[in-house]
C-alpha positions in Angstrom: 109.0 104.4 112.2 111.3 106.9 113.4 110.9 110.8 113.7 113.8 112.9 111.6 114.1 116.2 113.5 115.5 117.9 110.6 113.3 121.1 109.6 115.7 121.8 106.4 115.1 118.9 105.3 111.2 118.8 105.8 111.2 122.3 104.4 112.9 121.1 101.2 110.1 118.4 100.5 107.5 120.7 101.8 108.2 123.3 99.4 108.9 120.5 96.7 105.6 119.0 96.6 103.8 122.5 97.9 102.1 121.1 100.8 101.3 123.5 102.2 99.4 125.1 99.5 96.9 122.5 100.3 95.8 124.0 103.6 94.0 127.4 104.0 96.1 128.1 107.5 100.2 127.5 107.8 99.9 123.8 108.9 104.0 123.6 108.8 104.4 123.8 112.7 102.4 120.4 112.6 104.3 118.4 110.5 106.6 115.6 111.3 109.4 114.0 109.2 109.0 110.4 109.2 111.6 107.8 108.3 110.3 104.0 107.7 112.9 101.7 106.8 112.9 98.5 104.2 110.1 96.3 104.9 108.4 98.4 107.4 104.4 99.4 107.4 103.1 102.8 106.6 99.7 101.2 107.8 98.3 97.8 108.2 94.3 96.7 107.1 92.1 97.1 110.6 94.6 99.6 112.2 93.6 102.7 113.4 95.8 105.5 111.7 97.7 108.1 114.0 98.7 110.0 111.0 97.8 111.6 107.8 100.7 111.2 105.9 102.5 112.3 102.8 104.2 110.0 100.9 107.6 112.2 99.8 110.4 110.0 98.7 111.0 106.0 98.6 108.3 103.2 97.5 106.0 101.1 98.5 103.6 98.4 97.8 100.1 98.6 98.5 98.2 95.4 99.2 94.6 94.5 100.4 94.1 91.1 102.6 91.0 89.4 101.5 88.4 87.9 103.3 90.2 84.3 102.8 93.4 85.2 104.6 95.0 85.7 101.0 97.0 89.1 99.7 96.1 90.9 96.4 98.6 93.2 94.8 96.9 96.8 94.4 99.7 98.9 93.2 103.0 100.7 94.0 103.5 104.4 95.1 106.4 106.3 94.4 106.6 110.3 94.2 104.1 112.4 95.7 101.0 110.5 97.7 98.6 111.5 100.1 98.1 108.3 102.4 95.2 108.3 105.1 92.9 110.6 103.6 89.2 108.3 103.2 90.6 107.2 107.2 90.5 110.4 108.1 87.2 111.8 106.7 85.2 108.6 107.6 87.1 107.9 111.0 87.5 104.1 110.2 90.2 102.0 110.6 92.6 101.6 107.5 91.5 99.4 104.3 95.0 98.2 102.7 98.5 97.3 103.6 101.3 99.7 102.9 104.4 98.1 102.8 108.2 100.1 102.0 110.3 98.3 99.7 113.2 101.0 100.4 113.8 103.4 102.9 111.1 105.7 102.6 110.1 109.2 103.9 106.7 110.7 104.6 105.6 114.1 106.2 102.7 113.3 108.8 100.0 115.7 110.6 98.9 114.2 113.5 95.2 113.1 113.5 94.2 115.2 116.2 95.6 118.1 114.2 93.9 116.6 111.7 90.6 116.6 113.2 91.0 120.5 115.1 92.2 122.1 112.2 91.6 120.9 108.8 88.1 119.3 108.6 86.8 122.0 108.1 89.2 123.7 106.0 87.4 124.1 102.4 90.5 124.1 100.6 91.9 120.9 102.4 88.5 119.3 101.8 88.6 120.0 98.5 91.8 118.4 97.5 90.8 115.3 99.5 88.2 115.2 97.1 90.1 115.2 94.2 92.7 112.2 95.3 90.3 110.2 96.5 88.9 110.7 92.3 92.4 109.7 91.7 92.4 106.7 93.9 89.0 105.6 92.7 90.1 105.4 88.9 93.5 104.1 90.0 91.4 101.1 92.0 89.5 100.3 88.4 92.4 100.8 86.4 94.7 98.1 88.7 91.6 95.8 88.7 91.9 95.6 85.1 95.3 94.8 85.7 94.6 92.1 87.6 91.8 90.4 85.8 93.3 90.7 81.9 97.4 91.0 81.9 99.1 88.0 81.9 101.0 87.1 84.6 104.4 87.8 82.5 103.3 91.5 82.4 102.1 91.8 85.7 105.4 89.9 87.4 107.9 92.2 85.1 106.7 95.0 86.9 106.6 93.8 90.3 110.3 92.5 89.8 111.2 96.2 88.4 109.4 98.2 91.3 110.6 95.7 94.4 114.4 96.2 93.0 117.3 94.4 90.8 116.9 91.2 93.3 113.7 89.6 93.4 114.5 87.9 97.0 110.9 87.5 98.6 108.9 84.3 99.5 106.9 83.2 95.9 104.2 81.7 97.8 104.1 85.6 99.3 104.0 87.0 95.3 101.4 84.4 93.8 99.1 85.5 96.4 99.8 89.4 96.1 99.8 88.7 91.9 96.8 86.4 92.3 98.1 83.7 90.5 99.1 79.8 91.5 102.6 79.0 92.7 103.0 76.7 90.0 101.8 79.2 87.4 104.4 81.6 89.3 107.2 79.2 88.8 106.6 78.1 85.0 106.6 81.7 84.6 109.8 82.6 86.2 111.2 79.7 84.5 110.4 80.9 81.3 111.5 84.5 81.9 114.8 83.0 82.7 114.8 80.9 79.7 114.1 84.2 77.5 117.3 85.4 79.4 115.6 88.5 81.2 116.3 87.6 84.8 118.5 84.5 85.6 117.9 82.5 89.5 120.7 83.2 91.8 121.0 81.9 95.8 119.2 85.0 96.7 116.6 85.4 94.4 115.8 86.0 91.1 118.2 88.9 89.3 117.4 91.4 86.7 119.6 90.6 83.1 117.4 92.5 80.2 115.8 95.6 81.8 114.9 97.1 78.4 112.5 94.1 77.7 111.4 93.7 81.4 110.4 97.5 81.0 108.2 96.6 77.5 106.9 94.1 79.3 105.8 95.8 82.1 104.6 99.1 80.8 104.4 100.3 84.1 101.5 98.3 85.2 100.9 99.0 89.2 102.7 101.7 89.1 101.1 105.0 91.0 
């Protein structure tokens, strides 16, 4: 994570998201432009959170890690997100993985500032309330995902969020698609054999977007 001192910047996605609209009181003198870069974590499961952050430009993937050691895939954020809300109400450590899959950028009040000046803040409380609704039918709704698209659907839009290269470790997206590395493979295979991606030495790439994008009818996307 690194700190962007840039206010014009921070101003531009400040005013392009309204943030502070959320907050009864100016909260702009405690935010912070942060700048994580491919492949780095927003938050990890069990860590304690130093930031509330929101999510302002990139993506991510958001994972949980299960009780077996195993991944599962919960969904991808891009655009506007609020990221360390439920942390910072209930003071636990975080629940999910938040992994960038390109540079990203978030705006982040610390959580002492946090804590002083906006737990009590009515307005602030009551816009927590609202994305944690969000989040809550999001959770169901990506369940669903989980337990009755096939794995075709569910693997044409993790190949169209992560990028035009599918270059990661398949053992890594079986688990995080909650599927078998065989049943990853046939799957792959066949995709190929359809002509919408084709295998390269780095990866899997993209060939027929438009039917990649019917197939994925942006499943896990946030």
């Amino acid at each position: 994570m690194l700190k962007i001192h840039n206010k014009k910047a921070m101003e531009e996605y400040v005013l392009k998201y309204k943030i502070n609209d959320i907050f009864t009181e100016d909260m702009r003198p405690f935010m912070e432009l942060l700048l994580f870069k491919k492949g780095e974590y927003i938050c990890r499961d069990n860590e304690k959170l130093n930031y509330l952050f929101f999510f302002v430009d990139g993506k991510a993937k958001v994972y949980s890690t299960l009780s077996n050691g195993k991944s599962l895939l919960l969904c991808f954020y891009q655009g506007f997100k609020v990221l360390g809300d439920l942390e910072m109400i209930n003071s636990e450590p975080v629940s999910t993985n938040v992994q960038v899959i390109e540079d990203t950028y978030c705006i982040g009040i610390s959580t002492e500032k946090v804590k002083t000046c906006l737990l009590d803040d009515a307005k602030f409380l009551r816009y927590i309330c609202n994305s944690l609704g969000e989040k809550l039918n999001r959770c169901s709704k990506n369940s669903s995902i989980n337990l009755l698209y096939p794995l075709e659907n569910r693997l044409a839009s993790y190949i169209l969020a992560t990028g035009e290269n599918l270059d990661e470790s398949l053992t890594e997206i079986s688990e995080l698609l909650g599927t078998s590395y065989r049943h990853l493979l046939r799957t792959l295979n066949n995709m190929c054999q359809k002509g919408l991606i084709k295998k390269s030495n780095s990866g899997f790439q993209i060939i027929d977007k438009n039917v990649l994008i019917k197939l994925a009818s942006d499943l896990y996307i946030n």
